[in-house]
N, CA, C and O atoms as a Tripos MOL2 file, in Angstrom:
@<TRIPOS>MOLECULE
protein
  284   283    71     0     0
PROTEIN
NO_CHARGES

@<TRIPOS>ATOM
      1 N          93.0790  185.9700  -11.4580 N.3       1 UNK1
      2 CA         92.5400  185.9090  -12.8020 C.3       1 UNK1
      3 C          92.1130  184.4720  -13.0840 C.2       1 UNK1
      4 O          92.8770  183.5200  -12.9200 O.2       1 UNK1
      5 N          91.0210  184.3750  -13.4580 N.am      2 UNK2
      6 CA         90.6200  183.2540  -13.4940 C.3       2 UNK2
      7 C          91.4060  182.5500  -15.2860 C.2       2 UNK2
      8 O          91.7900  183.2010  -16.2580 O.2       2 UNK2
      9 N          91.3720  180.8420  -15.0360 N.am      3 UNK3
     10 CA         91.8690  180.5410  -16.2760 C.3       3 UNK3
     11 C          91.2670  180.6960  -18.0290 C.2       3 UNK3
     12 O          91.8400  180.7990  -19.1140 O.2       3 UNK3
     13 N          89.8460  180.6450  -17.5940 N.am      4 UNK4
     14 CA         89.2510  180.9840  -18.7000 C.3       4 UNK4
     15 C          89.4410  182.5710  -19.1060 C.2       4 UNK4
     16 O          88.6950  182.9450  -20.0110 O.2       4 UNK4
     17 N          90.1030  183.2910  -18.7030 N.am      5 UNK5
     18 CA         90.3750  184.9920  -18.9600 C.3       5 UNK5
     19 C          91.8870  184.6160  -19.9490 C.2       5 UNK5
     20 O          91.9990  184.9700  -21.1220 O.2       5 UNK5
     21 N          92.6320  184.0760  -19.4180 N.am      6 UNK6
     22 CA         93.8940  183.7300  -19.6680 C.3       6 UNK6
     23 C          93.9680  183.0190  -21.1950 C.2       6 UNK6
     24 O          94.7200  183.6080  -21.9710 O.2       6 UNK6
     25 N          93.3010  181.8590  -21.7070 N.am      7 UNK7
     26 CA         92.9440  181.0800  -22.4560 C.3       7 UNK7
     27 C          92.5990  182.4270  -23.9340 C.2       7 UNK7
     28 O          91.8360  183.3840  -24.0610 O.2       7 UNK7
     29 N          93.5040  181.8640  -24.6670 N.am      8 UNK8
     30 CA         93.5760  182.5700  -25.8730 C.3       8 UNK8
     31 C          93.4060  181.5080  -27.1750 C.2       8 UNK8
     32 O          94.2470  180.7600  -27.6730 O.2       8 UNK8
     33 N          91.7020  181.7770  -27.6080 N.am      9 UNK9
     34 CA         91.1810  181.1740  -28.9440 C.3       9 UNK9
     35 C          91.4120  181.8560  -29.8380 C.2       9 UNK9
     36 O          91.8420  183.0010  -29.6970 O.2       9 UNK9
     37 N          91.2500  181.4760  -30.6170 N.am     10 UNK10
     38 CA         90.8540  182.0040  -31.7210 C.3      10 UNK10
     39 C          89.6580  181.6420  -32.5600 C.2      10 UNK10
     40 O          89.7670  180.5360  -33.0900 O.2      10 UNK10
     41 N          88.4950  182.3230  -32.8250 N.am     11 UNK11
     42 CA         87.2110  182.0350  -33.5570 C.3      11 UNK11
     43 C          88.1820  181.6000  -35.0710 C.2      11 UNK11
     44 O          89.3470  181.7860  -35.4220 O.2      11 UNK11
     45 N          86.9450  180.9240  -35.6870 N.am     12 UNK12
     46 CA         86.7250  180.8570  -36.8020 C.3      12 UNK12
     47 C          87.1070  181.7100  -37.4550 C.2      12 UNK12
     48 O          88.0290  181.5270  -38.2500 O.2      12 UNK12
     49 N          86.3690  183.1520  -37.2720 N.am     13 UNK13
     50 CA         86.8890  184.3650  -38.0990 C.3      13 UNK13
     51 C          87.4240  185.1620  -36.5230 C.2      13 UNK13
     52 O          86.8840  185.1220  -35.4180 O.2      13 UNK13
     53 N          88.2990  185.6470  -36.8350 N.am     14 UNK14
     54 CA         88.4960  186.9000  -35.7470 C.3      14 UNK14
     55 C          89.3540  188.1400  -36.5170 C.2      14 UNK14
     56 O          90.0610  188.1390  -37.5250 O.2      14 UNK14
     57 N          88.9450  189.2320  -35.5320 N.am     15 UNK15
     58 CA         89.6820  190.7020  -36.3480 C.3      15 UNK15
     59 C          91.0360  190.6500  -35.5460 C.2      15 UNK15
     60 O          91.2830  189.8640  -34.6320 O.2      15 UNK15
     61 N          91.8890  191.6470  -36.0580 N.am     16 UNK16
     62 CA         92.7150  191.8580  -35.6320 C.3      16 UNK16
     63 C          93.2360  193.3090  -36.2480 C.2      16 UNK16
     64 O          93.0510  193.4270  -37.4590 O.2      16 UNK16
     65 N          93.8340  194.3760  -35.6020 N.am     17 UNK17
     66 CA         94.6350  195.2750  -36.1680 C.3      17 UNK17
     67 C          95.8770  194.9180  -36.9040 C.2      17 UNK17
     68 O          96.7400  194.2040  -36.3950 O.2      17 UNK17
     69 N          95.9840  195.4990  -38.3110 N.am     18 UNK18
     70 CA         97.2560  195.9010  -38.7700 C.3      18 UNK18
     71 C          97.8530  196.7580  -38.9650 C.2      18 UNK18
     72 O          97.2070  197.7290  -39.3590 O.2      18 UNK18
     73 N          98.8960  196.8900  -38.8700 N.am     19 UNK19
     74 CA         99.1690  198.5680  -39.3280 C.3      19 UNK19
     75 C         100.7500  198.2980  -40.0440 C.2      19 UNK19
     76 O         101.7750  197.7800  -39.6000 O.2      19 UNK19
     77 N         100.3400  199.0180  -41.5830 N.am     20 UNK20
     78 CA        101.1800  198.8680  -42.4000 C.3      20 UNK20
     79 C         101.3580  200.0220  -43.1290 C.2      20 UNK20
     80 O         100.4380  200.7410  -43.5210 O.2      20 UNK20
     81 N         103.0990  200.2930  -43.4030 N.am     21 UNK21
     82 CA        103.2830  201.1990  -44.2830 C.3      21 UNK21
     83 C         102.0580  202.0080  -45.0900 C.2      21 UNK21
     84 O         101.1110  201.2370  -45.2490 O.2      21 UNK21
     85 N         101.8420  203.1300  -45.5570 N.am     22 UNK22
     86 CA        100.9970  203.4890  -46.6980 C.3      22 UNK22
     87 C         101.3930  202.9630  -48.3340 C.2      22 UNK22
     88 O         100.5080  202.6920  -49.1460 O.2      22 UNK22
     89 N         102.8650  202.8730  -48.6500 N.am     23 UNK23
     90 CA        103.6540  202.3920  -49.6540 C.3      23 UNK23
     91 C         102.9180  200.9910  -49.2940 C.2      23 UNK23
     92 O         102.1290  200.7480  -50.2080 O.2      23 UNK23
     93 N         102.8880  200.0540  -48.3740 N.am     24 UNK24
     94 CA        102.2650  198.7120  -48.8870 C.3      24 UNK24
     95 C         100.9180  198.6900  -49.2560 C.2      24 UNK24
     96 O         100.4390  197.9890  -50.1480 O.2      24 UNK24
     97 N         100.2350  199.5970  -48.4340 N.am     25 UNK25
     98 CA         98.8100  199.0850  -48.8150 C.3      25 UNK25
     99 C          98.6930  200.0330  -50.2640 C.2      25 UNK25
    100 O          97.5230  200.3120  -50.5270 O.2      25 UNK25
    101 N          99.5470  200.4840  -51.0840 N.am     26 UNK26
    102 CA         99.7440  201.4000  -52.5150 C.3      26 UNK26
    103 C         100.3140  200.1130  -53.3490 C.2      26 UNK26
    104 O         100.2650  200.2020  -54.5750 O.2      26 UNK26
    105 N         100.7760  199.0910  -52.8490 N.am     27 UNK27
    106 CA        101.7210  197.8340  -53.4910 C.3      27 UNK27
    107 C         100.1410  196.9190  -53.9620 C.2      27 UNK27
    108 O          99.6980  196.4110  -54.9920 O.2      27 UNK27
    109 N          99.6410  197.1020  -52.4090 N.am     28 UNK28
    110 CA         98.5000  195.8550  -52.3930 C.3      28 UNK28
    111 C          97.2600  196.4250  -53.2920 C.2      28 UNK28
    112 O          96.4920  195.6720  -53.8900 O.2      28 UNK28
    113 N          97.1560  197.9100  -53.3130 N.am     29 UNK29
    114 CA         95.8730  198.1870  -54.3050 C.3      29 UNK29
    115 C          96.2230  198.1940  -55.7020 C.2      29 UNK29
    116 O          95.4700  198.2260  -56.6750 O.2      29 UNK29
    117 N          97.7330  198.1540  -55.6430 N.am     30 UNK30
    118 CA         97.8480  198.2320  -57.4630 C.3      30 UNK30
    119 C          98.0990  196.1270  -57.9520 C.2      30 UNK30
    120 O          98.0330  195.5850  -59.0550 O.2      30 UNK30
    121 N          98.3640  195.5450  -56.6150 N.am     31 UNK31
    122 CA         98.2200  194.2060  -57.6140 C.3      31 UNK31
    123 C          96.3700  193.6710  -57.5210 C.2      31 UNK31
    124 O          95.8020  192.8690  -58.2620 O.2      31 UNK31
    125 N          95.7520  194.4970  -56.2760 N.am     32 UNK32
    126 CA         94.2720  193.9320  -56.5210 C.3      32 UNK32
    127 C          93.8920  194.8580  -58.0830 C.2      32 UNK32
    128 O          93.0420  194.3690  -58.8270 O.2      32 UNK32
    129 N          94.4100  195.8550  -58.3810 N.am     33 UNK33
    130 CA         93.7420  196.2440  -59.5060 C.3      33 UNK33
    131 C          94.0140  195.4610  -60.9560 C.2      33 UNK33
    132 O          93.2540  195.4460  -61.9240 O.2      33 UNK33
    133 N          95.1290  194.9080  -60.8470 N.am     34 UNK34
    134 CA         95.5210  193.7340  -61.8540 C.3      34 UNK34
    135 C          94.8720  192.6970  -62.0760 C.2      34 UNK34
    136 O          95.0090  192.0080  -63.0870 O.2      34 UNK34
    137 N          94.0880  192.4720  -61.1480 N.am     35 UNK35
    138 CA         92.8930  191.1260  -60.8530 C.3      35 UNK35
    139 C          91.6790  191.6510  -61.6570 C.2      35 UNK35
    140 O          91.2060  192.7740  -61.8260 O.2      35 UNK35
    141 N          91.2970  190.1800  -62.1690 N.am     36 UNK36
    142 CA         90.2680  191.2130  -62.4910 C.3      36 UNK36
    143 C          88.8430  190.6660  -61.6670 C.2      36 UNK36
    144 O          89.0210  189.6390  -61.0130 O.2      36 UNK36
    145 N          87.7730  191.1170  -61.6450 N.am     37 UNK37
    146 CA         86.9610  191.7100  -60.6160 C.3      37 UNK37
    147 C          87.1040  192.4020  -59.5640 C.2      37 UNK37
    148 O          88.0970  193.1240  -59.6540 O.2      37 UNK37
    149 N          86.4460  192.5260  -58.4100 N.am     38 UNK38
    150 CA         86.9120  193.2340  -57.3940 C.3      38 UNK38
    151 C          87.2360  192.7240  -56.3230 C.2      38 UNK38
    152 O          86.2020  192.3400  -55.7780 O.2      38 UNK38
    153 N          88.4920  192.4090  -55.4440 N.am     39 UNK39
    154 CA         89.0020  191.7000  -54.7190 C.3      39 UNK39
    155 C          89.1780  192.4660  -53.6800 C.2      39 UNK39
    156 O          90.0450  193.3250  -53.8470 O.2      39 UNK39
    157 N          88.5720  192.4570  -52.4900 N.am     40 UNK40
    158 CA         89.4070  192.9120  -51.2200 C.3      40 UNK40
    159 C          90.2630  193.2740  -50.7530 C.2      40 UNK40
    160 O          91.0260  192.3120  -50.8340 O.2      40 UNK40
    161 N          90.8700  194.1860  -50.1670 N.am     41 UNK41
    162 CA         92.2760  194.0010  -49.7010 C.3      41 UNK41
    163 C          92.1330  192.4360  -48.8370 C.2      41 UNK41
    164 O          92.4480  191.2930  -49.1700 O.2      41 UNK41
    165 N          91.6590  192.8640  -47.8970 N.am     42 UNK42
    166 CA         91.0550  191.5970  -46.6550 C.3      42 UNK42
    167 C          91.4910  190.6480  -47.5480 C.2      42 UNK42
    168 O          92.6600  190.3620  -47.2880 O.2      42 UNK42
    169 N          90.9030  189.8090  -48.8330 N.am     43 UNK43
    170 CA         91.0860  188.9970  -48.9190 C.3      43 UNK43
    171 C          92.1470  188.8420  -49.9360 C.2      43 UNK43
    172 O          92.3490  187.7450  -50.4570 O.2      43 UNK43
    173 N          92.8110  189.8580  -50.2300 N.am     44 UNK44
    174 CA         94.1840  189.8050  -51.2340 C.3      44 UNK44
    175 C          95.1760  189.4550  -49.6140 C.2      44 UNK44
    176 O          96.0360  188.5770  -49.6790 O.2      44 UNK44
    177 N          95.0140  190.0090  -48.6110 N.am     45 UNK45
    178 CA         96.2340  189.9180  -47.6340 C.3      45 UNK45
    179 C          95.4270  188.2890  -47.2620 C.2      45 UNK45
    180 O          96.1960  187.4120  -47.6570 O.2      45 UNK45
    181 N          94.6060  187.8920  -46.8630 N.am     46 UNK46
    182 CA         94.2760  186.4950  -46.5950 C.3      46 UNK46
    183 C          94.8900  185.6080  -47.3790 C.2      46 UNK46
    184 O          95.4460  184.6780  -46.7950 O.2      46 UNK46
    185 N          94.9480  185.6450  -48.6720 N.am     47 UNK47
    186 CA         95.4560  184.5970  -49.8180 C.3      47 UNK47
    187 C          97.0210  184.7700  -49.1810 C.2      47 UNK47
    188 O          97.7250  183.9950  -48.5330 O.2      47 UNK47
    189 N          97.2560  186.3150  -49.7270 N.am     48 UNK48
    190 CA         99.2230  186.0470  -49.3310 C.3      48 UNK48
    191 C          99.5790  185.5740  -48.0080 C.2      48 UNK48
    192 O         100.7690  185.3130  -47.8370 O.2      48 UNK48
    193 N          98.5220  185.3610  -46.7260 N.am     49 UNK49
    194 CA         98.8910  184.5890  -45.8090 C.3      49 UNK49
    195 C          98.7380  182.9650  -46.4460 C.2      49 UNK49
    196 O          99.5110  182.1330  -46.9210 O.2      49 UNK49
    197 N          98.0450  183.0070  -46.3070 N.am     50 UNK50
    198 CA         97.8540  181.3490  -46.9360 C.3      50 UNK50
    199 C          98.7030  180.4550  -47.6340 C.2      50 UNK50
    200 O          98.9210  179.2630  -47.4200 O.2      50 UNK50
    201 N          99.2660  181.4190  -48.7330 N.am     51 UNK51
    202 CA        100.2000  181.1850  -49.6620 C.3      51 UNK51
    203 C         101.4800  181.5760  -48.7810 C.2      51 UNK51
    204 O         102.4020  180.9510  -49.3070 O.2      51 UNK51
    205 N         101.9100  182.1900  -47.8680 N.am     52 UNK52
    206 CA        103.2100  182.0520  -46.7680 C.3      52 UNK52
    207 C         103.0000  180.3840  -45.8610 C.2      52 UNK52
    208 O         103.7520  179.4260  -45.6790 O.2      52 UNK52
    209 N         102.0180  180.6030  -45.5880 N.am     53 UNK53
    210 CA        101.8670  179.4620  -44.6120 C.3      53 UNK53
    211 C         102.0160  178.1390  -45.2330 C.2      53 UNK53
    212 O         102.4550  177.2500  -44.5030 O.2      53 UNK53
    213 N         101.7300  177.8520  -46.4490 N.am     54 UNK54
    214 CA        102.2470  176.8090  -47.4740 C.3      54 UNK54
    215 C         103.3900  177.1100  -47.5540 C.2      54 UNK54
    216 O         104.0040  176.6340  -46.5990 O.2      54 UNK54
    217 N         103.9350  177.6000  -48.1320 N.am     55 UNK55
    218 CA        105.3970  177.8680  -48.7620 C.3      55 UNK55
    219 C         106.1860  177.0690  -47.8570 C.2      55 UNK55
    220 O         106.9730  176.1410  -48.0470 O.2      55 UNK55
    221 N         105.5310  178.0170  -46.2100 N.am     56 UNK56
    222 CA        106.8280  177.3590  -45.1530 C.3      56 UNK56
    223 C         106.4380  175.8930  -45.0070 C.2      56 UNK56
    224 O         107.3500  175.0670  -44.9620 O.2      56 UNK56
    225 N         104.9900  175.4330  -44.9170 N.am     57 UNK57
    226 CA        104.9550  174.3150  -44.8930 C.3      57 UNK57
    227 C         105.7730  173.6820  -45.5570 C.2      57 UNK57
    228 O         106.8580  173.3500  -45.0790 O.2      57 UNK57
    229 N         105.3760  173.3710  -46.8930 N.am     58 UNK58
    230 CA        106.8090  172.9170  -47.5010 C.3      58 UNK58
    231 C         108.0890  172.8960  -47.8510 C.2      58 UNK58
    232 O         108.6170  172.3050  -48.7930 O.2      58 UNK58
    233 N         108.6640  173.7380  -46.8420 N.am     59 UNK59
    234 CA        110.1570  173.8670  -46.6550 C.3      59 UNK59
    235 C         110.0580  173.5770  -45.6510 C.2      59 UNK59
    236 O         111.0330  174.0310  -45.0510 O.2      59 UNK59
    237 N         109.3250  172.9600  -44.8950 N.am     60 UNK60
    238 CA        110.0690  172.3260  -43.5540 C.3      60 UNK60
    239 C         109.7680  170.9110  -44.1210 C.2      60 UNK60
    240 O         110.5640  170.1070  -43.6340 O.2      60 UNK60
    241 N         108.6880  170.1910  -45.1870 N.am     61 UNK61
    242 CA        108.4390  168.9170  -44.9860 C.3      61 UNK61
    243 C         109.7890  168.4940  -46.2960 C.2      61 UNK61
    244 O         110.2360  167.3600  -46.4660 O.2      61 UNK61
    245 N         110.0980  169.4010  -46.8620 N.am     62 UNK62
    246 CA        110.6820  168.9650  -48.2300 C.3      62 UNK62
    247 C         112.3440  168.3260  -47.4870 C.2      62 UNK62
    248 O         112.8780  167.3030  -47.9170 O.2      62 UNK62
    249 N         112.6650  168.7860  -46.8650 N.am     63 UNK63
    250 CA        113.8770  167.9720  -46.3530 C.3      63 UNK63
    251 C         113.4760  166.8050  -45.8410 C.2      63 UNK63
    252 O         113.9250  165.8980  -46.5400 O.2      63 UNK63
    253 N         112.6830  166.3040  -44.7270 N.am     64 UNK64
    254 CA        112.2260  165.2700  -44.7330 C.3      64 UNK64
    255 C         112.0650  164.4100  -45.7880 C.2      64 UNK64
    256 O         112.8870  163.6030  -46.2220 O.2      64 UNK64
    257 N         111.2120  164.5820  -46.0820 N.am     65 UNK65
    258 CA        110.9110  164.2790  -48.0240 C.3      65 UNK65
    259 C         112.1310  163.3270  -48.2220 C.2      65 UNK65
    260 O         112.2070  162.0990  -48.2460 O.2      65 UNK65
    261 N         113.4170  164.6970  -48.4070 N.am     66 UNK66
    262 CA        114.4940  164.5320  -49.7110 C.3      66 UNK66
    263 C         115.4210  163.7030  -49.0320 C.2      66 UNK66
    264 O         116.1770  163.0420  -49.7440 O.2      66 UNK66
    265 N         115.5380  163.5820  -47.5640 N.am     67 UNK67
    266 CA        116.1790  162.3640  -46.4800 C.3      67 UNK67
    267 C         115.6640  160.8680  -46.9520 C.2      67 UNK67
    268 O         116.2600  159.8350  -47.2560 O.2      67 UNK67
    269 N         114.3960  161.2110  -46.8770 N.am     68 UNK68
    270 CA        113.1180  159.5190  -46.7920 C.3      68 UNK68
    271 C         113.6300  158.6450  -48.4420 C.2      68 UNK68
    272 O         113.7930  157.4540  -48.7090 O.2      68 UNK68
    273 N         113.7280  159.6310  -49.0860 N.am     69 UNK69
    274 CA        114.5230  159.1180  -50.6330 C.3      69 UNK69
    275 C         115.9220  159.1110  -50.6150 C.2      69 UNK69
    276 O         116.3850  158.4040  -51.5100 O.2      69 UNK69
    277 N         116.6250  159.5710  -50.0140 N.am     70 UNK70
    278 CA        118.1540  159.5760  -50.6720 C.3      70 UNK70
    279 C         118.9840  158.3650  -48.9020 C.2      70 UNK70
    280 O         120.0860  157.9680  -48.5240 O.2      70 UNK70
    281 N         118.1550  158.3280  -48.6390 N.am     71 UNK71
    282 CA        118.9180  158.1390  -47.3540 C.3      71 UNK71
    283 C         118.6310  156.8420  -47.1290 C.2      71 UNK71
    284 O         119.0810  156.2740  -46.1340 O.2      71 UNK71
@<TRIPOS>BOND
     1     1     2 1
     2     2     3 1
     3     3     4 2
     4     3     5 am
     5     5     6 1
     6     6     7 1
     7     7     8 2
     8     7     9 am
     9     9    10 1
    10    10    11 1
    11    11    12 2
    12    11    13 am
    13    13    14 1
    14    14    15 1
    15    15    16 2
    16    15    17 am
    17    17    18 1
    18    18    19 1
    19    19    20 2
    20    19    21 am
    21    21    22 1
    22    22    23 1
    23    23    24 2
    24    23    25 am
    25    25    26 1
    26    26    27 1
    27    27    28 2
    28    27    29 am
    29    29    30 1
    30    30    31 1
    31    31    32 2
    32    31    33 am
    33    33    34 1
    34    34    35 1
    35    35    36 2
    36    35    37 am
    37    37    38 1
    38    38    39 1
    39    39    40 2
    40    39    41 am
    41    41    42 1
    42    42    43 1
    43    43    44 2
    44    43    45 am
    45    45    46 1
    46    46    47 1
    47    47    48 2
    48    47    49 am
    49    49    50 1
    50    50    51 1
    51    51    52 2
    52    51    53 am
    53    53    54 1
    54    54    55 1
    55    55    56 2
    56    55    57 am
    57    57    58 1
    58    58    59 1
    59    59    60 2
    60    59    61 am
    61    61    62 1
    62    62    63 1
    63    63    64 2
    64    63    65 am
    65    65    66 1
    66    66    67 1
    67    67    68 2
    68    67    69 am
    69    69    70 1
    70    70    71 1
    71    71    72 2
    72    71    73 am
    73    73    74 1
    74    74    75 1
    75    75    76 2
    76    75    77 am
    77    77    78 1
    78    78    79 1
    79    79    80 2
    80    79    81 am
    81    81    82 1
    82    82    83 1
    83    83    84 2
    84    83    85 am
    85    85    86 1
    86    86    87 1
    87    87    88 2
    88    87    89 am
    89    89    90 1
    90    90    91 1
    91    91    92 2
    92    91    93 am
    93    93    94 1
    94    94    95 1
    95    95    96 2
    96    95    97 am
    97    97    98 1
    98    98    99 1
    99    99   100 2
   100    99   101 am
   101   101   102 1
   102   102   103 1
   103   103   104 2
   104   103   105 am
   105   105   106 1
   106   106   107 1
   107   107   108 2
   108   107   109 am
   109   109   110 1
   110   110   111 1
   111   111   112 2
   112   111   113 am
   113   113   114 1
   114   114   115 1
   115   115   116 2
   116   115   117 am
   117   117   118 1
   118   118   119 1
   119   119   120 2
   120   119   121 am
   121   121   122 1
   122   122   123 1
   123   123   124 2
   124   123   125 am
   125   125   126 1
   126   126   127 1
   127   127   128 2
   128   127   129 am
   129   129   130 1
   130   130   131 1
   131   131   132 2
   132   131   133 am
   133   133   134 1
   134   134   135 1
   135   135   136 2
   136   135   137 am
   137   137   138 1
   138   138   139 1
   139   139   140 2
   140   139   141 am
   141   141   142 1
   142   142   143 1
   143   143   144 2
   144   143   145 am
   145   145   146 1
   146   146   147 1
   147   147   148 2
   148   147   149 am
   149   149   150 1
   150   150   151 1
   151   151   152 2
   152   151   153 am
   153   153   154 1
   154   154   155 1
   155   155   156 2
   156   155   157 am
   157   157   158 1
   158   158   159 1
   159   159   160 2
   160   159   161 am
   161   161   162 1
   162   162   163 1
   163   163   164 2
   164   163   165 am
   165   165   166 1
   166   166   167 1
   167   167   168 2
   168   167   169 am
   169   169   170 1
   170   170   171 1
   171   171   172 2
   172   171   173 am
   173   173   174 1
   174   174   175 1
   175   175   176 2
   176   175   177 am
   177   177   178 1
   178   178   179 1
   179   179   180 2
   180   179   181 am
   181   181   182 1
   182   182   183 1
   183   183   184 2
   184   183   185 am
   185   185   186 1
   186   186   187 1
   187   187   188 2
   188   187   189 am
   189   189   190 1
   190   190   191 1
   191   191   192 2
   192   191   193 am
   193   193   194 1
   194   194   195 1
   195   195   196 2
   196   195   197 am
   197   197   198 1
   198   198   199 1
   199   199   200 2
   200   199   201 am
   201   201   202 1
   202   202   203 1
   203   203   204 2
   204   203   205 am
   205   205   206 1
   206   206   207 1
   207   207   208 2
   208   207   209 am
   209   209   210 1
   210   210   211 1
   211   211   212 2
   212   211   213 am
   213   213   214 1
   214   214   215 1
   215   215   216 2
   216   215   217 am
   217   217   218 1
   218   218   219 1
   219   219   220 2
   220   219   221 am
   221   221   222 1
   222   222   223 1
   223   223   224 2
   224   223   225 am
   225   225   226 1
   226   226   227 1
   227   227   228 2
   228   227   229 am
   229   229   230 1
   230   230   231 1
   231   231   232 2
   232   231   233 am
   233   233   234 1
   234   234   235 1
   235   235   236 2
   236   235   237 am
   237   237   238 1
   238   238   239 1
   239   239   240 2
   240   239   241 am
   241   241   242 1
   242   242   243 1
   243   243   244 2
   244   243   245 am
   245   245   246 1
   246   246   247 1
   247   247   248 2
   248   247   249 am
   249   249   250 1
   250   250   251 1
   251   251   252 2
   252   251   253 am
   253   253   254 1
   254   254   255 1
   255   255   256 2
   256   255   257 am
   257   257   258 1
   258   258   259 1
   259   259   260 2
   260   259   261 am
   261   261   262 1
   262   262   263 1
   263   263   264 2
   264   263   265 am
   265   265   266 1
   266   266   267 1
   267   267   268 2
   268   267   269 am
   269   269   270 1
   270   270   271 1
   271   271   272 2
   272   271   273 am
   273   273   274 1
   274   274   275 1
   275   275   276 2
   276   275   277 am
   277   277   278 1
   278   278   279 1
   279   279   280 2
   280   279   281 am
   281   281   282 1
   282   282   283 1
   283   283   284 2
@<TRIPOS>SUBSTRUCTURE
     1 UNK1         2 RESIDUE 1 A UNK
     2 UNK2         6 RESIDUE 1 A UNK
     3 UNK3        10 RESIDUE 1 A UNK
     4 UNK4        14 RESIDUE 1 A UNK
     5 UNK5        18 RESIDUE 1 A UNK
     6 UNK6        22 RESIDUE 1 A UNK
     7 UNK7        26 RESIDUE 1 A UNK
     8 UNK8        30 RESIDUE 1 A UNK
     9 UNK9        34 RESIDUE 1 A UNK
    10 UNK10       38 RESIDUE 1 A UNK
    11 UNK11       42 RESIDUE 1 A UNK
    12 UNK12       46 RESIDUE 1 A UNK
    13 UNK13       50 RESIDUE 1 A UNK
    14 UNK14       54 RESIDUE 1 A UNK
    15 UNK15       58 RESIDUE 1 A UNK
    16 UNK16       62 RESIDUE 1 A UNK
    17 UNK17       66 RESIDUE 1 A UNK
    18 UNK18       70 RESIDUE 1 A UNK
    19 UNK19       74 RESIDUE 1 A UNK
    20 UNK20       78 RESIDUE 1 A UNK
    21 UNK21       82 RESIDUE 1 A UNK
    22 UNK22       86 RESIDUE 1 A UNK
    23 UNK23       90 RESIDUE 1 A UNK
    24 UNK24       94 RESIDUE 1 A UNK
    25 UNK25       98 RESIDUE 1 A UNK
    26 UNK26      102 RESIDUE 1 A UNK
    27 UNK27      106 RESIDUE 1 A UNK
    28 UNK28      110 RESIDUE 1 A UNK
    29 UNK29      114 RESIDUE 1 A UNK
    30 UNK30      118 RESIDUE 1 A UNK
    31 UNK31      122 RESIDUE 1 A UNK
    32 UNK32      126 RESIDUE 1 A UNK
    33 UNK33      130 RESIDUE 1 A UNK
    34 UNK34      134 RESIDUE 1 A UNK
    35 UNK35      138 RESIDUE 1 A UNK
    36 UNK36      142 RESIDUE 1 A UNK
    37 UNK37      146 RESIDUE 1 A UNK
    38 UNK38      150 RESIDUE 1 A UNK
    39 UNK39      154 RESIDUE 1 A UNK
    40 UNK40      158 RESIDUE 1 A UNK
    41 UNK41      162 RESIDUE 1 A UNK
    42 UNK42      166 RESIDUE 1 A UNK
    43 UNK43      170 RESIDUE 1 A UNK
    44 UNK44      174 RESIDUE 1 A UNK
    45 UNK45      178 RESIDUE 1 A UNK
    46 UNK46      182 RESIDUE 1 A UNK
    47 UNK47      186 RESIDUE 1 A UNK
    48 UNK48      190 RESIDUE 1 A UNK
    49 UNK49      194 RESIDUE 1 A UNK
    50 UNK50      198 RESIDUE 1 A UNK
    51 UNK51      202 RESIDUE 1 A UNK
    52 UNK52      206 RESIDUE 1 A UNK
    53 UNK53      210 RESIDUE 1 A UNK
    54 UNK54      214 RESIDUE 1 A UNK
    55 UNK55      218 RESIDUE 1 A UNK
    56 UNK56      222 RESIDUE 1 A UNK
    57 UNK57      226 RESIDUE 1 A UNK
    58 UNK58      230 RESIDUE 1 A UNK
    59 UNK59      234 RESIDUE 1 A UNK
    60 UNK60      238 RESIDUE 1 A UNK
    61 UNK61      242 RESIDUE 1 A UNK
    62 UNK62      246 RESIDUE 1 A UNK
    63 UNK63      250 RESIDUE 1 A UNK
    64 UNK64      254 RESIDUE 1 A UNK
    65 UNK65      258 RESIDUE 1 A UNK
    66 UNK66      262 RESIDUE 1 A UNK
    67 UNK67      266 RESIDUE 1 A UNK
    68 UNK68      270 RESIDUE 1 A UNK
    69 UNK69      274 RESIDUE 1 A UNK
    70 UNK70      278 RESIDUE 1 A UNK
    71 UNK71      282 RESIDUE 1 A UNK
């Protein structure tokens, strides 16, 4: 197998399968309907990644952080 077969990018945009409960994607159409205009699922589940991927960001930098001051 050559190495360029092996080598795993990722584009800019890329698809991917999910597969989720029916109860979630019933969770996810009743908070896009709370929004108002019309919002995607696609991009209602994009934001709540985004907004995970922060969160953890800053729980890993916030101890650092709270060391660099108290310490």
């Amino acid at each position: 197998m050559l190495d360029d077969s092996k080598t795993s990018t990722v584009r800019s945009l890329d698809r991917i399968n999910l597969r989720l409960p029916g109860e979630t994607f019933d969770a996810i159409d009743a908070r896009r309907a709370e929004r108002p205009g019309n919002i995607s699922r696609n991009t209602w589940i994009t934001e709540a990644i985004q907004e995970k991927l922060e969160r953890e960001a800053a729980e890993l930098t916030a101890p650092t952080e709270a060391r660099r001051h108290h310490g």
